[in-house]
N, C-alpha and C positions, 0 to 999 in steps of 0.2 A: 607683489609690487611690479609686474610686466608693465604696468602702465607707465612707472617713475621713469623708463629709460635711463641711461646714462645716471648714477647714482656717485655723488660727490661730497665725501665730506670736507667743512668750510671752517672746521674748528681747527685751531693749533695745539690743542688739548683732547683728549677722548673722552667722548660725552661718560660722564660717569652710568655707573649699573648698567651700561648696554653691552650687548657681546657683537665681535665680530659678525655672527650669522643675522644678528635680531637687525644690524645695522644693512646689510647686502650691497655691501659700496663696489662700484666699481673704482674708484680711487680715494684718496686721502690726501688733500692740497694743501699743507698745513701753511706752503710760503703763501697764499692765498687769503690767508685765516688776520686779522688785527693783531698786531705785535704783541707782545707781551705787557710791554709800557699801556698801550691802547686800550687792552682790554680790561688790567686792571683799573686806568685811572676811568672807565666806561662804567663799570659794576652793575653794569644792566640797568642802571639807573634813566627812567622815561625822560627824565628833566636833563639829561646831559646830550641824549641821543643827537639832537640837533648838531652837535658841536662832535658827536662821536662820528655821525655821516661824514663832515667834512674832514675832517682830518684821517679819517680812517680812505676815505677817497682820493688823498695824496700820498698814504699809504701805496693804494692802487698803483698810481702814477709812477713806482719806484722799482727798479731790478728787485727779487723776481718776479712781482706780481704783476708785473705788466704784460710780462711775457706771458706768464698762466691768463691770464686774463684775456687774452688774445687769442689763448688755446681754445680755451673753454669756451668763448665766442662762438669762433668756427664752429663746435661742436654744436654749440645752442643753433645755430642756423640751420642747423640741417638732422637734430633730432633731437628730442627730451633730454632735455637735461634737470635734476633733480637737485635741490641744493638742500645737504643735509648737514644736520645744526644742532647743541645740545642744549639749548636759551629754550628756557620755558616761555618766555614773550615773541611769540609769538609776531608781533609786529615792531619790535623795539631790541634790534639784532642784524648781527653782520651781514646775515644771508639776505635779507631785504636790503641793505646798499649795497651790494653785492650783483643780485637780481637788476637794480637799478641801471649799476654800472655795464651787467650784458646786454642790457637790452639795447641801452645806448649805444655801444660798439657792434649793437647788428644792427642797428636804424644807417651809423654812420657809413657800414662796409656797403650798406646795399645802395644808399646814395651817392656813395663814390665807389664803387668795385677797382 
């Protein structure tokens, strides 16, 4: 995994059946991760996603996540960063609003420094 860079896990939870080594995180952001309320009223259900982006994205908005979010930014601007996640969906998961919300925060830093 040389290529992942910067390796971060985005769960509040430890992905089940994985071990520390299998995982090679350089951190564990769990205030990062969808609250607890979030996640379960979420249940990886496709049909809620819509509504789990938004709310999970005012999550974002809130101490501490704003502040990690801001870290983790920086860090995406200036190298790999790997957002690592235990959702077998692949496209319907935190790490993709997640990914959304950096990117945004390195469009806006670079437009306004």
């Amino acid at each position: 995994m040389p290529t992942d860079g910067y390796r971060v896990l985005v769960d509040r939870v430890w992905p089940r059946g994985r071990s520390k080594e299998a995982l090679a995180l350089d951190e564990w952001m769990k205030e990062l991760a969808p609250s607890t309320e979030l996640r379960k009223w979420f249940g990886h259900d496709p049909g809620r996603f819509d509504e789990f982006r938004s709310r999970y994205r005012r999550e974002l908005g809130r101490a501490p996540a704003r502040s990690l979010l801001a870290e983790l930014a920086a860090r995406a601007a200036h190298e790999t960063v790997t957002l690592v996640y235990g959702a077998k969906d692949e496209e319907h998961n935190q790490a993709v609003v997640l990914a959304e919300a950096l990117e945004e925060q390195i469009r806006d830093h670079a437009a306004h420094p």
